[in-house]
C-alpha positions as CSV (number, residue, x, y, z in Angstrom):
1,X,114.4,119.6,117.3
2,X,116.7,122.6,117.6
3,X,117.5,123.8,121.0
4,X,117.3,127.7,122.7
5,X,119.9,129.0,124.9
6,X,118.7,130.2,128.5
7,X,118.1,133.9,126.1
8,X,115.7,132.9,124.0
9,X,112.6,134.7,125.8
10,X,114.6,137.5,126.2
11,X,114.9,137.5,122.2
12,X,111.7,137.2,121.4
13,X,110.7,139.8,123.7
14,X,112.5,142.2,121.7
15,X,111.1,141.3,118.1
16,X,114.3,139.4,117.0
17,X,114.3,137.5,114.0
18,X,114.7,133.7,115.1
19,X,116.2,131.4,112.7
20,X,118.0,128.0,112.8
21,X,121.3,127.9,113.6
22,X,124.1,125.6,114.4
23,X,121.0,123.3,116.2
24,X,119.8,126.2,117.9
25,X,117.4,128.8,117.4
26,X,119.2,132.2,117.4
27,X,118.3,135.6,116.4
28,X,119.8,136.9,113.2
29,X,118.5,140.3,113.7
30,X,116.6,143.0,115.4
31,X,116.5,146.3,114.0
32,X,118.6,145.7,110.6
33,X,122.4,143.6,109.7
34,X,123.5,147.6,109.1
35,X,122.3,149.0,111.7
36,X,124.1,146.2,114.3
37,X,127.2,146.0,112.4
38,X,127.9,149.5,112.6
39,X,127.3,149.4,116.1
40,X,129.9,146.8,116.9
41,X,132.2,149.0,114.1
42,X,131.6,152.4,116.1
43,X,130.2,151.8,119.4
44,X,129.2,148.7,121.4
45,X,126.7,145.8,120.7
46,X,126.0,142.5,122.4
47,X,125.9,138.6,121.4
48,X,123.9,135.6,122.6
49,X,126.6,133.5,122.0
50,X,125.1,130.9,124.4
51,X,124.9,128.2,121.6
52,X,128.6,127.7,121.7
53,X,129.8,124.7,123.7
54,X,131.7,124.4,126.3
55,X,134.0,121.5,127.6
56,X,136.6,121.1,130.6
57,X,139.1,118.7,130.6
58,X,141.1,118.5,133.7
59,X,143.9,115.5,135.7
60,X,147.2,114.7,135.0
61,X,147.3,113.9,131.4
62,X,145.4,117.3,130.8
63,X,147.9,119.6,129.4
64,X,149.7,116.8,127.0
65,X,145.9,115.6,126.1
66,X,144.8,118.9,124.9
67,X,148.1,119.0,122.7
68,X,147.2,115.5,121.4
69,X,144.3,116.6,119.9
70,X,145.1,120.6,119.5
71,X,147.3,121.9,116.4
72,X,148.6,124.6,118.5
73,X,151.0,123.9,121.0
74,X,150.2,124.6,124.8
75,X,153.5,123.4,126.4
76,X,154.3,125.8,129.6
77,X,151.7,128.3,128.7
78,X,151.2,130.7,130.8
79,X,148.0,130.4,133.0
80,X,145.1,133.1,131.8
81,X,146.4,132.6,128.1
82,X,144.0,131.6,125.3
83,X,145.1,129.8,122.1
84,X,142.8,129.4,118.5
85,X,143.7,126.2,116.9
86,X,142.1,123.1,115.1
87,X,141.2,120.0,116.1
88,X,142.7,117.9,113.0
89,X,141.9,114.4,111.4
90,X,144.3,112.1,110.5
91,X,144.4,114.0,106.5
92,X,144.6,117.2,107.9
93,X,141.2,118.4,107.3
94,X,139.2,120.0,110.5
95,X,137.1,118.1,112.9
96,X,136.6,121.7,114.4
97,X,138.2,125.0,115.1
98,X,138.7,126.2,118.9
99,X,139.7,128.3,121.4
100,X,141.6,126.4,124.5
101,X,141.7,128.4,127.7
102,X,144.7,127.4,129.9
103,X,143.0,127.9,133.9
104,X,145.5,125.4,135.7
105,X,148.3,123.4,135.4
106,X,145.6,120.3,135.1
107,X,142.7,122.3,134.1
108,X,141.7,123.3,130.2
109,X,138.2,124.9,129.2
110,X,138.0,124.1,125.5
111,X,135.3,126.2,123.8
112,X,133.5,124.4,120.1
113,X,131.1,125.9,117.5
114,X,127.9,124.7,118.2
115,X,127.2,123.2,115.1
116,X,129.9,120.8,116.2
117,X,129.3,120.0,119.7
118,X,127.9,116.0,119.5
119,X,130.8,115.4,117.0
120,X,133.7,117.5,118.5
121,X,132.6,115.6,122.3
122,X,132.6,112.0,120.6
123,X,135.8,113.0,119.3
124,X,137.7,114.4,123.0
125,X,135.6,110.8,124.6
126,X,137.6,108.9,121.8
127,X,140.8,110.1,122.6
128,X,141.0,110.8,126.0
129,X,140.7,107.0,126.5
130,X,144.4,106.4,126.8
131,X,145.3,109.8,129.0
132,X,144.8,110.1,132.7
133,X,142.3,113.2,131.9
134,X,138.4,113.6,133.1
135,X,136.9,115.4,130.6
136,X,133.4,117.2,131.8
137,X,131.1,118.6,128.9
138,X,129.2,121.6,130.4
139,X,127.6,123.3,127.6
140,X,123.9,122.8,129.1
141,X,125.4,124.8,132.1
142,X,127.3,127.9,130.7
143,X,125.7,130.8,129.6
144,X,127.9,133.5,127.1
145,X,127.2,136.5,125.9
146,X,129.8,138.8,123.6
147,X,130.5,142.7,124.0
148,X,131.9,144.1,121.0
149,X,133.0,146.7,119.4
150,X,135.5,150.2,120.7
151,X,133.6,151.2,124.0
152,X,133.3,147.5,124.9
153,X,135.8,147.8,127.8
154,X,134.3,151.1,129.3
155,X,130.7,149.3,129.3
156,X,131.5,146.1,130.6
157,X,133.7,147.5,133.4
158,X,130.6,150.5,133.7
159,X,127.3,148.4,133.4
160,X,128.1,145.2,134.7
161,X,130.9,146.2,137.1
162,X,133.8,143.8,136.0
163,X,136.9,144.2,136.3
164,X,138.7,143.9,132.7
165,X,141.0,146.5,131.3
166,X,143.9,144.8,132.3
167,X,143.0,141.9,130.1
168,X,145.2,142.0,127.3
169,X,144.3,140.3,123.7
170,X,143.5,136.4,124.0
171,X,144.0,136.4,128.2
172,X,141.1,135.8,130.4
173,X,140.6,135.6,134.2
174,X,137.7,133.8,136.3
175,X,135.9,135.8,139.1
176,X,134.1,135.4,142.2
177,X,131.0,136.8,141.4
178,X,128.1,137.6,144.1
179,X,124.8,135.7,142.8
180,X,120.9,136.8,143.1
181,X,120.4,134.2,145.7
182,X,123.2,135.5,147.9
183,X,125.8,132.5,147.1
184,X,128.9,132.8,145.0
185,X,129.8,131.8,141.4
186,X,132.9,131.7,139.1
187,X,132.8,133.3,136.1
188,X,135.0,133.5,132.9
189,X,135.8,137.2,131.3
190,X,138.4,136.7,128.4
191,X,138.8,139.4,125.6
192,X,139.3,137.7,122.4
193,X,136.4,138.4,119.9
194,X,134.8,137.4,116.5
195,X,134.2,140.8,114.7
196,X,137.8,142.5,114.2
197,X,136.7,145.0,117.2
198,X,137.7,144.7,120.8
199,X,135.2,142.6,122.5
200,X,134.9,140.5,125.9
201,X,132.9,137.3,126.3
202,X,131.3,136.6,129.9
203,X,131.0,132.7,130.4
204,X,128.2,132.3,133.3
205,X,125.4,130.4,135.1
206,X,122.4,131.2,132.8
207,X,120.9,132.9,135.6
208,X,124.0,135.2,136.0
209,X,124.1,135.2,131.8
210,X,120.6,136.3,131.6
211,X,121.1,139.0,134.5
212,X,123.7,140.8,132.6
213,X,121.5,140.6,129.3
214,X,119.3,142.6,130.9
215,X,121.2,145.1,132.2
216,X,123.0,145.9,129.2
217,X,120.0,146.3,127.4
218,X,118.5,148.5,129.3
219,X,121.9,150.2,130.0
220,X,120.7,151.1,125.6
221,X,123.9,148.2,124.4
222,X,122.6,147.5,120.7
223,X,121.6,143.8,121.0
224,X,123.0,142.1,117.6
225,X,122.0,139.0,115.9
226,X,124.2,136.2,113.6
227,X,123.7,138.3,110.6
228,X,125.8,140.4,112.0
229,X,128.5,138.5,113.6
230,X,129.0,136.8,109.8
231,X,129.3,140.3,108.1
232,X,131.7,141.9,111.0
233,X,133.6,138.4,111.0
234,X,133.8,138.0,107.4
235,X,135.4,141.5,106.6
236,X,137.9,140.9,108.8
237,X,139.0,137.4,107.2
238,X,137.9,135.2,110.0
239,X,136.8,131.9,109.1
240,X,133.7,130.1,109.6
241,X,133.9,126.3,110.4
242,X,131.4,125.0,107.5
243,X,132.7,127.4,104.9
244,X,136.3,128.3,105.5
245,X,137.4,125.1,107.2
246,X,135.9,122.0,107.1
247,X,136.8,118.0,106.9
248,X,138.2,119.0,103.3
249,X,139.7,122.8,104.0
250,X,142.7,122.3,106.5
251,X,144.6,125.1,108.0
252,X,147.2,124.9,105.4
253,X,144.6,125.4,102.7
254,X,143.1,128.5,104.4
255,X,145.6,129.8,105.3
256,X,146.1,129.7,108.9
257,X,149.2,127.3,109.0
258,X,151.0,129.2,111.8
259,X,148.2,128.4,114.1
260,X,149.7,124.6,113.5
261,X,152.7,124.0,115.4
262,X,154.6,121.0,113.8
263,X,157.8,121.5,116.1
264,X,156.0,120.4,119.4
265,X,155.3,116.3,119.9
266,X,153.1,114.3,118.3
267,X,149.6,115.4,117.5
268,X,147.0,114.1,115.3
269,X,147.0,115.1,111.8
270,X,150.7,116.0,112.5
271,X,151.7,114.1,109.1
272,X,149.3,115.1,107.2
273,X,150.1,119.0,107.5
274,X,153.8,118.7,107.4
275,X,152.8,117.4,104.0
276,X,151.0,120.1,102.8
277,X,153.7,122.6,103.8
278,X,156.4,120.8,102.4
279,X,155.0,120.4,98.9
280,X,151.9,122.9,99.1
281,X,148.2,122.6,98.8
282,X,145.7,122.7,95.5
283,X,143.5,124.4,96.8
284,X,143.5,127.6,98.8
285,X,141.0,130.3,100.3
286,X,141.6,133.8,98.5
287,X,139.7,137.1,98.8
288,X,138.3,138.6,95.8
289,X,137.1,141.9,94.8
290,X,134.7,142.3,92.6
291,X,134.5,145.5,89.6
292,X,131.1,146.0,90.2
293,X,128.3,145.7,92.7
294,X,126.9,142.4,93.0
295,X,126.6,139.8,95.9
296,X,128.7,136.7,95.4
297,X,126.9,134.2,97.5
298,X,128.0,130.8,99.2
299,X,128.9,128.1,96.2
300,X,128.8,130.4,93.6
301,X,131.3,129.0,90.5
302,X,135.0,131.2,90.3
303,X,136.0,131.1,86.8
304,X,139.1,132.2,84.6
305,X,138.8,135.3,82.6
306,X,138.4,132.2,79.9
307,X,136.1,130.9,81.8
308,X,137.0,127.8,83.1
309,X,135.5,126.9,86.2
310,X,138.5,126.7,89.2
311,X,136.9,126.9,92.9
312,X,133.7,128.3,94.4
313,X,132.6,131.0,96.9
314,X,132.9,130.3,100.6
315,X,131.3,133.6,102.2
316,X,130.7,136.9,100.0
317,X,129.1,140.2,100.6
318,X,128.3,143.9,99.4
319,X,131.1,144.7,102.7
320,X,128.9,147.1,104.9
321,X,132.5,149.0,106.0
322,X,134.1,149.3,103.1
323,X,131.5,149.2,100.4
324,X,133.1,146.9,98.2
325,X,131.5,143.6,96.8
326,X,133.8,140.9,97.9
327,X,134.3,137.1,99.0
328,X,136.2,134.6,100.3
329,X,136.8,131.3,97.8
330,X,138.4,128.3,97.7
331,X,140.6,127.9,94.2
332,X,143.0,126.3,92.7
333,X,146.3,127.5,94.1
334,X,147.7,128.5,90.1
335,X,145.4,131.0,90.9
336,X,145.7,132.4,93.9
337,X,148.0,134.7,93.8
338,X,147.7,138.4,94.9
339,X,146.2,140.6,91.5
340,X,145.5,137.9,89.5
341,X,141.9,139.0,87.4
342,X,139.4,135.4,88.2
343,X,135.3,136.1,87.6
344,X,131.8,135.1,90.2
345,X,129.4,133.7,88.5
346,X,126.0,135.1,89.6
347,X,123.4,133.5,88.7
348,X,123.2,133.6,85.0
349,X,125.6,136.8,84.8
350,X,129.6,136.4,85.5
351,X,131.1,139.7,87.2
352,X,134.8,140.2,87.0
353,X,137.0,140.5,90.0
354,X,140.9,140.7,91.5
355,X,142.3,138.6,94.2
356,X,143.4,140.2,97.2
357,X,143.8,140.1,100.6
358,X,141.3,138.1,102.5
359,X,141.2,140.4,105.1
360,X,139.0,143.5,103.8
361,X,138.8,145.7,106.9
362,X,141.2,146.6,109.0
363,X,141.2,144.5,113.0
364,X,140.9,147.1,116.0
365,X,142.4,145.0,118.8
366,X,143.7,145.9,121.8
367,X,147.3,144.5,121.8
């Protein structure tokens, strides 16, 4: 049975679209994908992002644990520093894509997709055995929500009253924040993002989560469903665990080998990806563009200009920024380089395309 995040009235209430999701029910929209993707593009909008979990892993062991099991390296990061990586098997393909959040010398927030949560947990449990770490899963108590988009920083410091514009890009800080019930709780502000906009997430009690729902909303933020946050994330070559990575796509195959660092000690999957970037991959994710207008959907063949069949679609849309029909694919590597002419099959017609760039629209961080 799929779960709802402490937001889910709130969702309802305001006509949302509710659909299953990564074991959850989430909205996917409210007014219209357009109308919430150009709000995050030009404005401000705001996430449930409540479904993603959350896990803490804290004791002696804590900092070389999380490097065990994290393809990025942590080593004598500074605290308030967030890292993306991958948590790797043994072949190099993804047990799950993260963000580790570094909030003491012995204490690590690790945040998961919720799709993966049961698996990633079972996964830390199994390897923590041999590390003198404690390793708390908290997802049933944190709350998040998401602001996003250009005016992002002016309403979260405006509407909610939280200090954050001297949060730089992938840095957080945890407050002391005054609760409804006159107590105190700690919260978590970091500005990283999903959508290639500036954008802050608020990690909170779901009391304090659902609070600053409501204010934003009736402070007029555009609330903005998964449709969305696929079609903002997509444009700007973000991956989605499921279609861009998965137990078969690692890093090296989709591109995102520098977020794997082999110089630092030991971690699993190590071997696997010093392989791959020793003697290459033989299959990659590309971005295509298509001639024509036409929607190349999830598993949708690639083909030669001969035809030959030679990878499949991972995400594609009609991009709502730029216009353009595009996708992301998985191909064989002979043809991935940049220009080279491949064709989507769609349904029973084949459209011909160019690979490019995977990243269509231009990111708007704030550096």
């Amino acid at each position: 049975m799929e779960k709802k995040t402490c937001l889910y009235d709130k969702h309802v209430a305001l006509g949302a679209l509710m659909s299953p999701f990564g074991g959850f029910v989430m909205p996917i929209q409210y007014k219209d994908i357009m109308t919430e993707h150009n709000a995050v593009r030009n404005d401000v909008g705001l996430f449930d992002v409540s479904h993603m979990g959350e896990v803490t892993v804290s004791g002696e062991d804590a900092e070389k644990f999380v490097n065990y099991i994290f393809t990025n390296d942590i080593t004598d990061a500074p605290l308030g520093k967030i890292y993306y990586g991958m948590m790797l098997y043994e072949t190099g393909g993804v047990v799950d894509d993260l963000l580790v959040y570094k909030r003491g010398d012995n204490d690590i927030f690790l945040v998961i997709n919720a799709g993966n949560i049961d698996k990633d947990v079972d996964w830390i449990m199994k390897h923590a055995e041999s590390f003198n770490v404690k390793i708390e899963h908290q997802s049933d108590y944190y709350g998040q929500i998401a602001v996003q988009g250009p005016n992002a920083e002016k309403v979260v410091e405006d509407v909610l009253g939280l200090s954050c514009s001297e949060l730089t890009f992938y840095t957080f800080k945890c407050l002391d924040i005054d609760t409804v019930d006159g107590g105190k709780e700690t919260i978590i502000v970091s500005r990283t993002g999903y959508t290639g906009e500036d954008g802050f997430e608020i990690y909170a009690s779901h009391a304090l989560t659902t609070l600053y729902w409501d204010k934003l909303i009736a402070a007029g933020v555009q609330p903005c469903g998964l449709g969305c946050r696929d079609t903002l994330r997509f444009e700007v070559g973000l991956p989605l665990y499921g279609d861009e990575l998965t137990a078969e796509i690692s890093p090296v195959m989709a591109g995102l080998g520098m977020f794997v660092k082999l110089e630092k000690d030991d971690f699993i999957g190590k071997n696997a990806i010093a392989e791959q970037k020793a003697n290459g991959v033989a299959k990659k994710i590309i971005g295509i563009e298509l001639a024509d207008k036409a929607i190349p959907r999830h598993g949708y063949n690639v083909l030669t200009m001969e035809g030959e069949v030679v990878g499949e679609v991972t995400t594609g849309y009609n991009s709502i920024s730029t216009g353009k029909s595009v996708c992301m694919a998985l191909i064989d590597s002979a043809y991935a380089k940049l220009g080279t002419p491949l064709q989507v099959q769609i349904r029973k017609k084949v459209f011909a395309g160019t690979v490019v760039k995977k990243q269509f629209y231009k990111k708007s961080y704030k550096s």
